[in-house]
Each structure stands twice: as C-alpha cells, then as structure tokens.
VEXFI-455714 format. One record per residue (C-alpha): residue number from 1; residue in three letters; y, x, z. Coordinates in pm, whole numbers, plus 50000, padded with zeros to 5 digits. Example, Ala and Ser with C-alpha at 12.3 -4.5 7.8 and 13.67 -1.06 7.14 Angstrom:
BEGIN
<atom seq="1" type="ALA" py="49550" px="51230" pz="50780"/>
<atom seq="2" type="SER" py="49894" px="51367" pz="50714"/>
END
This chain:
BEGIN
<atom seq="1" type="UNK" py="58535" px="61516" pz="67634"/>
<atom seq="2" type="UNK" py="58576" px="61169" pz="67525"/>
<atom seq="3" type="UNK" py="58649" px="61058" pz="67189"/>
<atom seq="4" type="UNK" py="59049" px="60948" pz="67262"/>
<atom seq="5" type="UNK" py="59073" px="61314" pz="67395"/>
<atom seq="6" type="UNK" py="58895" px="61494" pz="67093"/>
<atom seq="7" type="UNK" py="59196" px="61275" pz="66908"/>
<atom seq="8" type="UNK" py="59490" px="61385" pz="67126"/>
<atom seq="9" type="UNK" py="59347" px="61743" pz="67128"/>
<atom seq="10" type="UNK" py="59378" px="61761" pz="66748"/>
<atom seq="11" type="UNK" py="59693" px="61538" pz="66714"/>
<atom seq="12" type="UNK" py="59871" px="61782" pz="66971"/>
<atom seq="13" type="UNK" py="59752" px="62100" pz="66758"/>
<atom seq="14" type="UNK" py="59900" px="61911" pz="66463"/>
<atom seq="15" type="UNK" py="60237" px="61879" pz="66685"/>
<atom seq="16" type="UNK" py="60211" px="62234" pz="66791"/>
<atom seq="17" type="UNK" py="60166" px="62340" pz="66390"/>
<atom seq="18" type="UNK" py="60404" px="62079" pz="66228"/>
<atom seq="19" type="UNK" py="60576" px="62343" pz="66029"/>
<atom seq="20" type="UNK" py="60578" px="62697" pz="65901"/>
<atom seq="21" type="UNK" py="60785" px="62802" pz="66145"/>
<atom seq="22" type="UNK" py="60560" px="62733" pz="66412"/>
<atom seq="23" type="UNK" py="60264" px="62866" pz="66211"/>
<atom seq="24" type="UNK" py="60153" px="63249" pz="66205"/>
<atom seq="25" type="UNK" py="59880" px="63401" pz="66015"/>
<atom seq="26" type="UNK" py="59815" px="63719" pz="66226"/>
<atom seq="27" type="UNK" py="59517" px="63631" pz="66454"/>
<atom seq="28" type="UNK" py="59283" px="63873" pz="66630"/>
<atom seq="29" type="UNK" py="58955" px="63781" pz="66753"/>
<atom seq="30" type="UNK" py="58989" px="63717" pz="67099"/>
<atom seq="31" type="UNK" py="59351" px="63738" pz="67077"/>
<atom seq="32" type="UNK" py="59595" px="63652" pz="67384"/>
<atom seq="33" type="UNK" py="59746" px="63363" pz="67356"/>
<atom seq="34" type="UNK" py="60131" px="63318" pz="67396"/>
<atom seq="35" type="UNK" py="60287" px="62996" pz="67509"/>
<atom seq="36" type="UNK" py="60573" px="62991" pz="67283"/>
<atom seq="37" type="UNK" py="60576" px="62954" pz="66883"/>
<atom seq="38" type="UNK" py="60494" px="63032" pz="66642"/>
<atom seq="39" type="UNK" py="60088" px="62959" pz="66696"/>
<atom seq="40" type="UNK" py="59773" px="63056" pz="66539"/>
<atom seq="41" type="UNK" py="59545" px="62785" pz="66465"/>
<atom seq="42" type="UNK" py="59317" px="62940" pz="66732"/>
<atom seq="43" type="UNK" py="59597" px="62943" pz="66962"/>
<atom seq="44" type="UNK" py="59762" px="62630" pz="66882"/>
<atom seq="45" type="UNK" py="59379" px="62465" pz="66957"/>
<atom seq="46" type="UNK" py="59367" px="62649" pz="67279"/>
<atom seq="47" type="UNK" py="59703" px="62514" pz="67420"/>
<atom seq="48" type="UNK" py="59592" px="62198" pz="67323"/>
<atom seq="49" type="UNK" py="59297" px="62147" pz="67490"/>
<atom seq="50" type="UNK" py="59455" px="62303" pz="67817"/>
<atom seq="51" type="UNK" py="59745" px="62057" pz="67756"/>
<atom seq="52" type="UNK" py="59451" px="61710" pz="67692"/>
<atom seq="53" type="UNK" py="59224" px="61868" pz="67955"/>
<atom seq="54" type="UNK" py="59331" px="62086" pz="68192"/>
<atom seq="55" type="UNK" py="59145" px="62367" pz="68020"/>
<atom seq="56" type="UNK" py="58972" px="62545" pz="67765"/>
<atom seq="57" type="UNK" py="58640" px="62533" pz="67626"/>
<atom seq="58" type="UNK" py="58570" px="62695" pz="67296"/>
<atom seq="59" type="UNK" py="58235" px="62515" pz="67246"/>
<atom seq="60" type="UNK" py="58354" px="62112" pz="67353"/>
<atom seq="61" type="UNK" py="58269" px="61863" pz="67065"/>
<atom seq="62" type="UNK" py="58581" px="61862" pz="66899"/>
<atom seq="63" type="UNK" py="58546" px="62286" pz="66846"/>
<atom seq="64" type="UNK" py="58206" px="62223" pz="66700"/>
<atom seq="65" type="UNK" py="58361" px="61974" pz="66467"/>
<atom seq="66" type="UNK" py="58624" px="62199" pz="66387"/>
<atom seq="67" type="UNK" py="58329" px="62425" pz="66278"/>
<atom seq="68" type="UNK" py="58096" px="62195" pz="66082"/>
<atom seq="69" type="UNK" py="58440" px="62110" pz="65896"/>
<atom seq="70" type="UNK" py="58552" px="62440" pz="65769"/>
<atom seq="71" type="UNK" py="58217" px="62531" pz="65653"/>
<atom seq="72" type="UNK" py="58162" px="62223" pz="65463"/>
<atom seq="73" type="UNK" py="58547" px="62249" pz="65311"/>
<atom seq="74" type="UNK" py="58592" px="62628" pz="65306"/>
<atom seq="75" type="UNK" py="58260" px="62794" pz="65326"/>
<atom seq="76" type="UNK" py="58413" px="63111" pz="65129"/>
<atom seq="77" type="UNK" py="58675" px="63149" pz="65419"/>
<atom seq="78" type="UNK" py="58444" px="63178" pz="65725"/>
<atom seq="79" type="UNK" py="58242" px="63418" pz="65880"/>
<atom seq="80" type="UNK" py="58035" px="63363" pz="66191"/>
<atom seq="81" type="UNK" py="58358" px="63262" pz="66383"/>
<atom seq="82" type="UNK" py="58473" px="62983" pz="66179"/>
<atom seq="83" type="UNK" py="58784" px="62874" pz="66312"/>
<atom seq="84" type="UNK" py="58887" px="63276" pz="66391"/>
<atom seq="85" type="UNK" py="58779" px="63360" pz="66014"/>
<atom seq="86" type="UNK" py="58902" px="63018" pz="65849"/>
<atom seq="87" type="UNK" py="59270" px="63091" pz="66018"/>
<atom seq="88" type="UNK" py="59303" px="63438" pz="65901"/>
<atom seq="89" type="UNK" py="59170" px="63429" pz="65538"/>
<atom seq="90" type="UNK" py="59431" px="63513" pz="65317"/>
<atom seq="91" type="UNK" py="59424" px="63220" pz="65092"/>
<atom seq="92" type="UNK" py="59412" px="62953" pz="65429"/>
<atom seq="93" type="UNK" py="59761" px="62783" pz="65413"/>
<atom seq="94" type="UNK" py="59908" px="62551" pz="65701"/>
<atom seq="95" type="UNK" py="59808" px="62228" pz="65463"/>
<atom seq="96" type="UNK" py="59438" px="62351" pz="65482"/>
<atom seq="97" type="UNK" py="59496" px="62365" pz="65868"/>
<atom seq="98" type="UNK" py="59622" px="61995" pz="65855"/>
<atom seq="99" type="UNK" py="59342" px="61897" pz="65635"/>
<atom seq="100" type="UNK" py="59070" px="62031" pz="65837"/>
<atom seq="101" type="UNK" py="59241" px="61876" pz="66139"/>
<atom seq="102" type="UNK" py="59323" px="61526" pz="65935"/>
<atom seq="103" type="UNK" py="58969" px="61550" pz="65866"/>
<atom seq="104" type="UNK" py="58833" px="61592" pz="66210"/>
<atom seq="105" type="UNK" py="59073" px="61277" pz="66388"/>
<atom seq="106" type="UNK" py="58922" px="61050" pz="66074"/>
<atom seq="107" type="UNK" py="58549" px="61185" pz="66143"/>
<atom seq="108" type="UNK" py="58605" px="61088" pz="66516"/>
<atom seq="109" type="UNK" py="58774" px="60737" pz="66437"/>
<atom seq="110" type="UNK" py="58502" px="60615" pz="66207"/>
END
C-alpha cells in the first residue's frame, strides 16, 4: 500500500465517521461488519480499505500506524488490540477518532 492510498484509506474512514450519527461505540472483537451506518472505528477502517484496495488487511502500514498512534496518544485506552481497545474505551469520543486519524494522514504527508 502506497502512501496516496494509506491517505485515501484514512480520509474515507473520516467520511464514513463524519458525525455521531454514523459513529457507534459497541464493538466486539472480531465483530461482523455491516455495510450500512452507523460504523465502529474498526469497521469504518475495514470498509475503507476494501473500498481504497479491494480488500482487507489488518496488518498493512497504515493499521500499524493506526497502532503506534493510539499508544503514543492514548496509552491508558489500549490493550493488546489497539484499535479494538482504543474504539471501545469508555472515555474514546468520535474527536479522539478524528485526531488519531488527522494524526496518521499528517504523519504520512510529512
């Protein structure tokens, strides 16, 4: 995955989560994904990359980024599946969801 796709990935996640409405908080690890709203973060990434690339692949460059992210930003809301753990903590809000993914497109651009 190439860096203009790690962008549109994340931009189209952003799309897919641009309001509470299309935002839900209930996540279960290795939960099936609908293809309607509202989206988990998890799910919301997973339609994404399907969308960019034609599938899925929970351990591509822009996942791991994802990752390296939340720990550095929100250590106290993982657990050894980051993005799983970070989207279901309590306190994680939809801004924290756009600011880990606000902070991934800059980390790629620069």
């Amino acid at each position: 995955m190439n860096d203009q796709q790690q962008i549109e990935v994340l931009e189209f996640t952003m799309a897919l989560l641009k309001d509470e409405s299309q935002y839900k908080k209930d996540t279960t690890f290795e939960e099936v994904c609908n293809n309607t709203p509202p989206y988990t973060f998890s799910c919301a990434l997973r339609a994404a990359h399907i969308h960019v690339t034609g599938n899925y692949d929970n351990r591509s460059q822009v996942m791991n980024l994802l990752r390296i992210i939340i720990y550095w930003n929100y250590f106290w809301r993982t657990g050894i599946h980051p993005i799983y753990s970070f989207g279901k903590h309590k306190k994680t809000t939809l801004a924290d969801v756009h600011n880990v993914i606000n902070i991934a497109i800059n980390r790629i651009k620069n």
